[in-house]
C-alpha positions in Angstrom: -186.8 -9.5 -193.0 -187.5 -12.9 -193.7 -186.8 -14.5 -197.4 -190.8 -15.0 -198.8 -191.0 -18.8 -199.8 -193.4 -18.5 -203.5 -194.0 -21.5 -205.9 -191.0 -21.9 -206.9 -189.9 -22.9 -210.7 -187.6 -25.3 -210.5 -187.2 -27.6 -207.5 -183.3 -27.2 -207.7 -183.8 -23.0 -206.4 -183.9 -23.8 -203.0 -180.2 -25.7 -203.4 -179.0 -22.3 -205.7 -180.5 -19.7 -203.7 -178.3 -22.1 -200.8 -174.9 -22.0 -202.8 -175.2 -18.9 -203.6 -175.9 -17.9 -199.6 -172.5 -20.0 -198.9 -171.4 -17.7 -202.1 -171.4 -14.4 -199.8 -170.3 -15.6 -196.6 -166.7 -16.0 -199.1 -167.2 -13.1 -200.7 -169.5 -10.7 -199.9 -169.3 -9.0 -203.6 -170.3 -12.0 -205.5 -172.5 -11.5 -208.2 -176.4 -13.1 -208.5 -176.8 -12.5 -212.5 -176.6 -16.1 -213.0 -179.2 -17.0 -210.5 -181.2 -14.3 -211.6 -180.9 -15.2 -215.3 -182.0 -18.7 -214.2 -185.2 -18.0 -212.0 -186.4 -14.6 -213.4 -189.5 -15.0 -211.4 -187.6 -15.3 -207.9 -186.0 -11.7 -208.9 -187.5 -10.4 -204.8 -185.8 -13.0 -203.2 -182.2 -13.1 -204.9 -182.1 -9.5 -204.3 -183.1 -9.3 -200.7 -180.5 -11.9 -200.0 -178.3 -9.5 -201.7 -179.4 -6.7 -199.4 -179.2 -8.7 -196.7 -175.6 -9.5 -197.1 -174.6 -5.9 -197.3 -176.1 -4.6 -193.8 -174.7 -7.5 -192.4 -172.1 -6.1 -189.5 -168.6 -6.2 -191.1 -167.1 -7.0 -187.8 -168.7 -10.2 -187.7 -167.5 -11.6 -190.2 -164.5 -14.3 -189.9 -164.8 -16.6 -192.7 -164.7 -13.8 -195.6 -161.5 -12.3 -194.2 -158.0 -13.8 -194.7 -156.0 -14.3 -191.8 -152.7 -13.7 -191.9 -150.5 -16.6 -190.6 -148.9 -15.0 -187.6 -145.3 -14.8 -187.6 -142.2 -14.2 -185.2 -141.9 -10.3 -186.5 -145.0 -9.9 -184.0 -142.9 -9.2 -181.0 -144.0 -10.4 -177.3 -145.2 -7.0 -175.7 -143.6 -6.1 -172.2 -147.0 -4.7 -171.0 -150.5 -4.5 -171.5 -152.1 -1.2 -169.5 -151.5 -2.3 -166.2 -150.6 -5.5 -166.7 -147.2 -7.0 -167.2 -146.8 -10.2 -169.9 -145.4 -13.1 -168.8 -145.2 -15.5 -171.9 -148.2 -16.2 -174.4 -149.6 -18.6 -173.8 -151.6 -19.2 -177.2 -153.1 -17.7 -180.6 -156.3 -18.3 -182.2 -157.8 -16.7 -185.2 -158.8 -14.0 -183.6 -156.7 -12.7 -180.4 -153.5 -14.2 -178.6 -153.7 -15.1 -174.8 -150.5 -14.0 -172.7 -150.3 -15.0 -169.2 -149.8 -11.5 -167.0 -149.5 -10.7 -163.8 -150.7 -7.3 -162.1 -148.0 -4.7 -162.2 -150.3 -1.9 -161.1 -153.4 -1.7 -158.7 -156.6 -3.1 -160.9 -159.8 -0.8 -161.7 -161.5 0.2 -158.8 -164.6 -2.1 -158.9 -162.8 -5.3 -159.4 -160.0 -4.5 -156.9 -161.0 -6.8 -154.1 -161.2 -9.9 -156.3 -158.6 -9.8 -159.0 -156.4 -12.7 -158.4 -152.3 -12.1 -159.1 -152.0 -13.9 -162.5 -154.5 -14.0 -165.1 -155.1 -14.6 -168.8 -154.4 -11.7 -171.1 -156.3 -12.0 -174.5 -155.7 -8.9 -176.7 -156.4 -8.9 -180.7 -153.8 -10.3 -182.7 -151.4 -6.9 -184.2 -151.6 -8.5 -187.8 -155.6 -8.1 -188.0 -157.3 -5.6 -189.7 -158.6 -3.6 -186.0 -161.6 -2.4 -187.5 -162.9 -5.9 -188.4 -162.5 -7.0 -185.0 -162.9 -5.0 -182.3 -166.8 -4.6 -182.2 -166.6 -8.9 -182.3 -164.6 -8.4 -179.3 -166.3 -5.6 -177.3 -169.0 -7.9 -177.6 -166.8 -11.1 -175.9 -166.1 -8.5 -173.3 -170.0 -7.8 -172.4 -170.7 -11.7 -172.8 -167.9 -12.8 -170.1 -169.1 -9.7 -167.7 -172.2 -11.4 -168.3 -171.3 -15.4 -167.6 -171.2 -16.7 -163.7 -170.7 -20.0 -163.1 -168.5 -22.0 -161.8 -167.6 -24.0 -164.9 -167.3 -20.9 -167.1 -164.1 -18.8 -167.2 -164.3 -15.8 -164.8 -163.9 -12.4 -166.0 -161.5 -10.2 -164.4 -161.1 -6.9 -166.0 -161.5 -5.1 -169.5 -159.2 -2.0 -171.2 -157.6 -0.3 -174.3 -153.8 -0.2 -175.0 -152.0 2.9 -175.3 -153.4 2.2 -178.7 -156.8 1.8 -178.1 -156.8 -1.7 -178.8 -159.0 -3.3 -176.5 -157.8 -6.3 -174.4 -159.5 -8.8 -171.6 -158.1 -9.7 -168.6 -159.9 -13.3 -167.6 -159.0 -16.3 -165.7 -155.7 -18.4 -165.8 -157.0 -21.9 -166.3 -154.1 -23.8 -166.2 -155.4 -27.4 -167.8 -155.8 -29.4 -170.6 -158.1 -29.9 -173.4 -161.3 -32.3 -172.1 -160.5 -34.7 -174.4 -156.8 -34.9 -173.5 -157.6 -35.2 -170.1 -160.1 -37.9 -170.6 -157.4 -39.8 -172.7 -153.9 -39.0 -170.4 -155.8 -39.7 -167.1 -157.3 -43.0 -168.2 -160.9 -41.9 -166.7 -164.2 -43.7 -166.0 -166.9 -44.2 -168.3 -168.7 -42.0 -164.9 -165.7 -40.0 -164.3 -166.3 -38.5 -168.3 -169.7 -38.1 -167.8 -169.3 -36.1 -164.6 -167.1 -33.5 -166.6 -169.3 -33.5 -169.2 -172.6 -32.9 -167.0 -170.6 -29.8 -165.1 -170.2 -28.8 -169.1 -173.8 -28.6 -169.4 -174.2 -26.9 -166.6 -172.2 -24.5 -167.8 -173.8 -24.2 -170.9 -177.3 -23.8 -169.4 -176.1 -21.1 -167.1 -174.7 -19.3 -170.3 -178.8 -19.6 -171.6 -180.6 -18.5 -169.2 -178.3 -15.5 -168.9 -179.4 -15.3 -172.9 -176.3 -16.2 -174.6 -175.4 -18.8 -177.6 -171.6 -20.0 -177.3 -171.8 -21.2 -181.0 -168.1 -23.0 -180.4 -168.8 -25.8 -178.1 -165.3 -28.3 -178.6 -163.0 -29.9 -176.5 -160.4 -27.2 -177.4 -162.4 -24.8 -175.9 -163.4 -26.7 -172.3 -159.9 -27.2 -169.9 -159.8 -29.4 -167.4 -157.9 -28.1 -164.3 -157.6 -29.2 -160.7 -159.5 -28.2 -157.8 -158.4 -29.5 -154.9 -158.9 -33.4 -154.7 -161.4 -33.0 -158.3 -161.1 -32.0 -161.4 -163.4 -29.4 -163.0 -164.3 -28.3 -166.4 -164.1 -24.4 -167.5 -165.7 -23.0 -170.9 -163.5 -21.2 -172.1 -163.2 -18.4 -175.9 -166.4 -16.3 -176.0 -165.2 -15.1 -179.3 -168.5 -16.3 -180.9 -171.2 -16.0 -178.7 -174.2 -14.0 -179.2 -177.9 -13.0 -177.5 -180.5 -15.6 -177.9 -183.0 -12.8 -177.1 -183.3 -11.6 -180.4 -181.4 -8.3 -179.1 -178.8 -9.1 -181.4 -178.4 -6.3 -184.4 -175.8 -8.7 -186.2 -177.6 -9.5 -189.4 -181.0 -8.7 -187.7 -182.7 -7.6 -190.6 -183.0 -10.9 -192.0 -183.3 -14.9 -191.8 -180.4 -15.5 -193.7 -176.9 -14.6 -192.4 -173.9 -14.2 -195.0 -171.0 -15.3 -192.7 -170.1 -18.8 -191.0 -169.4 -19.0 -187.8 -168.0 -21.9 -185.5 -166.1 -25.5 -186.2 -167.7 -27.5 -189.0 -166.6 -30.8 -187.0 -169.1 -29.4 -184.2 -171.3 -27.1 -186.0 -175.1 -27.7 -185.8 -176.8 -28.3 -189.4 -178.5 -25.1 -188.8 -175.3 -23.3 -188.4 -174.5 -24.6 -191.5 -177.7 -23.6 -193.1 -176.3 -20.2 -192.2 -180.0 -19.3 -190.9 -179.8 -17.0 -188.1 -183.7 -17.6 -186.9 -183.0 -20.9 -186.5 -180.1 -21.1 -184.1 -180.7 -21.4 -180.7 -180.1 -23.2 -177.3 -180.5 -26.2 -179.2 -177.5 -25.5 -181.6 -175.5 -25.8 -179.0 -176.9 -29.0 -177.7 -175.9 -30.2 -181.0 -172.3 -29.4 -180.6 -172.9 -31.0 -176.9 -173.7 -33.7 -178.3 -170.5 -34.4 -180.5 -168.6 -33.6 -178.0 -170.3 -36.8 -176.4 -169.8 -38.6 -179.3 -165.8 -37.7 -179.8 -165.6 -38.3 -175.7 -166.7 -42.0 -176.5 -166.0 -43.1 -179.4 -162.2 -40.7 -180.2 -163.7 -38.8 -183.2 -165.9 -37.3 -185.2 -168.9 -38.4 -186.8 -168.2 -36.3 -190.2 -164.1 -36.4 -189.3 -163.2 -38.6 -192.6 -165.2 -36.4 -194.7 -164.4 -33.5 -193.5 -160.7 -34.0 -193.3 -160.9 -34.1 -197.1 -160.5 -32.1 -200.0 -164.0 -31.3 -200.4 -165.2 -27.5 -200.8 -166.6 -24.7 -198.5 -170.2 -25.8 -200.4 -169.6 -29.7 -200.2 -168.6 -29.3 -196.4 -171.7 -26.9 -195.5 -174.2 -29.5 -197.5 -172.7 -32.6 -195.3 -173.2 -31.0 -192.1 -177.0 -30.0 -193.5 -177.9 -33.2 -194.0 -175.6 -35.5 -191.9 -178.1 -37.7 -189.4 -177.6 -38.6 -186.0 -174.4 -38.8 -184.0 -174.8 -43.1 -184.4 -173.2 -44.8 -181.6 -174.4 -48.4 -182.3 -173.7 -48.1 -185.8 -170.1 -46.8 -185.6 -168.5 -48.9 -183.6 -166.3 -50.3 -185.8 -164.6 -47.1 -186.3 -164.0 -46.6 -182.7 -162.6 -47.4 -179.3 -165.6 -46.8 -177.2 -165.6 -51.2 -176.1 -162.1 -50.5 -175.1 -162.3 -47.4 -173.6 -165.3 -47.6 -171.6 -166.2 -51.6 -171.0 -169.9 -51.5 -171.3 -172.7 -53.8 -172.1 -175.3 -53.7 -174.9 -178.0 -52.2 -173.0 -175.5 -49.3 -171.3 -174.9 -48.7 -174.9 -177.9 -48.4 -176.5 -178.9 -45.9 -173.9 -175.8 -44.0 -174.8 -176.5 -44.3 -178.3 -180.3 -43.4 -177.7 -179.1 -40.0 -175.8 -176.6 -39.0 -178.7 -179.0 -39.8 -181.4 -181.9 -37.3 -179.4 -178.9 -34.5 -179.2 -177.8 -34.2 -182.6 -181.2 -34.6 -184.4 -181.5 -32.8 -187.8 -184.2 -30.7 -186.7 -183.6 -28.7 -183.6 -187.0 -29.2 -182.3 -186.3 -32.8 -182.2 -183.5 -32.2 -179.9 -183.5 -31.9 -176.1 -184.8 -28.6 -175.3 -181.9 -27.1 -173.5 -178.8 -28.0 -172.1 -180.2 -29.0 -168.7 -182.6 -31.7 -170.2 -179.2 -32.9 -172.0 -177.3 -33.0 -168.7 -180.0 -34.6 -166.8 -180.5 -37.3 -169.5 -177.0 -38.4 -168.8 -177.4 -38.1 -165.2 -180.3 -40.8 -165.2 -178.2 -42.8 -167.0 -175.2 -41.9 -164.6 -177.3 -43.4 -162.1 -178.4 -46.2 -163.9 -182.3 -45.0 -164.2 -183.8 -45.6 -167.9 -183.4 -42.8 -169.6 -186.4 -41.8 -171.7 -186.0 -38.6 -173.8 -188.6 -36.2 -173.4 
């Protein structure tokens, strides 16, 4: 069900029928009488924004539910099914990670490739179950799903005693790809090797129709492989089909929650328009990451970091332009950190500007005409973007 477009009264609707989007994904009960005493004659579209919002899958939603702050009283559980806990190894909104170790045989078809310690990731105790565990049945499909060899390898999926479902996944033992990049000193080339194999990733996860949605440096480790290092994509918490098999909110344009990390979020994203993210959303978010690799931050990180509002935020990532290399260098460290001349620069500048274009058909297509732009320049071949 896509939101009709009339003449429209007042050229401020499109920004109220926008706030008032932004309204729902807070609370989903908020009430449209202003809006509608405002623009009488735009009646059809306040109300099916309204309905949309109500067959919008509860589970999905992340923003409109208050997470508790997890505390100590959450004890460290011995055992998970068949697997025994070890430590934990971190939280995030949504599930904690233990590190376990097999304590029993593993199911049947995965028993002749289940390595002896893995990652444990089970929903957090303090969550309400019911507004999470459809969210993460779906992670478990999405990592069945994902093969490649920069992408976090599934391992196995159960219920607790409880029924509380848990997945079993691949210890990466690293460090954040922006830690790395900063504690080991690398290349200008090294970085850009780690962040083609990121791509790769990435376009392996599309052609096997999924969206991340949550590209960011927390969520790509670093770990050893022998004499290399090699980047793993990591927390499928977000991801969805880029099929259009997706029933989350798939009776309409509009989607009433917000998903992902506004430092990385695509302006579409933002727009909280589900026909219009794609592959090329998370190109955007690969191409912050190419920003923050170069330069130490974030192109909105000042104005984000302040006190602005859930509206004010969502309206400067809509309308932020182009990751700017060239024009931001006195904010960063990119001279120092990677000695390059004007020309290298501009080149880099020129590929970070195409990724992180307001309009997503202005973008590379995919994540493979990213990572090949940065090979030609990897190479030293003019890049041209296409």
């Amino acid at each position: 069900m896509k939101i009709a477009s009339p003449i429209l009264p007042d050229s401020s609707f499109e920004s109220q029928l926008d706030g008032f989007a932004e309204s729902l994904a807070v609370d989903p009960d908020a009430s449209p009488q202003s809006l509608l005493k405002r623009f009488p004659q735009c009646r059809e579209q306040i109300n099916q924004l309204v309905h949309a919002s109500k067959s919008v899958d509860s589970s999905a939603r992340l923003w409109d539910i208050p997470l508790p702050r997890q505390t100590d009283s959450h004890r460290m559980p011995d055992r998970i099914g068949r697997y025994r806990i070890v430590d934990r190894l971190g939280s995030g909104g949504m599930g904690n990670v233990y590190p376990a170790r097999f304590s029993e045989g593993p199911s049947k078809d995965h028993a002749s490739s289940v390595p002896k310690d893995c990652a444990l990731k089970v929903i957090r105790p303090d969550l309400p179950q019911s507004k999470f565990v459809a969210r993460f049945r779906k992670e478990q499909q999405f990592l069945r799903q994902a093969r490649h060899r920069c992408l976090v390898k599934f391992i196995d999926a159960g219920s607790t005693k409880d029924n509380v479902p848990f997945l079993a996944m691949e210890w990466v033992q690293g460090t954040t790809i922006d830690s790395h990049c900063q504690d080991h000193a690398v290349s200008l080339g090294a970085m850009l090797d780690l962040l083609i194999d990121v791509c790769d990733g990435v376009a392996a996860l599309h052609r096997q129709g999924i969206l991340h949605r949550d590209l960011k440096p927390a969520n790509i480790l670093v770990h050893r492989r022998g004499k290399n290092f090699r980047p793993k994509i990591i927390d499928f918490g977000l991801a969805k089909r880029s099929d259009g098999q997706e029933t989350l909110a798939a009776s309409s344009s509009w989607s009433t929650h917000l998903l992902g990390t506004p430092h990385y979020m695509s302006p579409e994203q933002a727009a909280l328009r589900c026909d219009r993210i794609g592959v090329r959303s998370d190109v955007f978010s690969l191409g912050i990451l190419l920003y923050e690799l170069l330069t130490g931050t974030t192109p909105l990180a000042d104005q984000l970091s302040s006190g602005l509002s859930l509206h004010e935020r969502l309206a400067m990532i809509r309308q932020q332009p182009p990751a700017a290399l060239a024009n931001d260098l006195h904010h960063s460290n990119l001279t120092s950190l990677y000695p390059i001349d004007s020309l290298a620069l501009l080149t880099l500048d020129q590929i970070c500007r195409k990724a992180t274009q307001t309009d997503p058909n202005e973008r590379y297509a995919g994540a493979n005409a990213f990572a090949n732009a940065l090979r030609s320049f990897r190479s030293r071949i003019p890049v041209t973007p296409t």
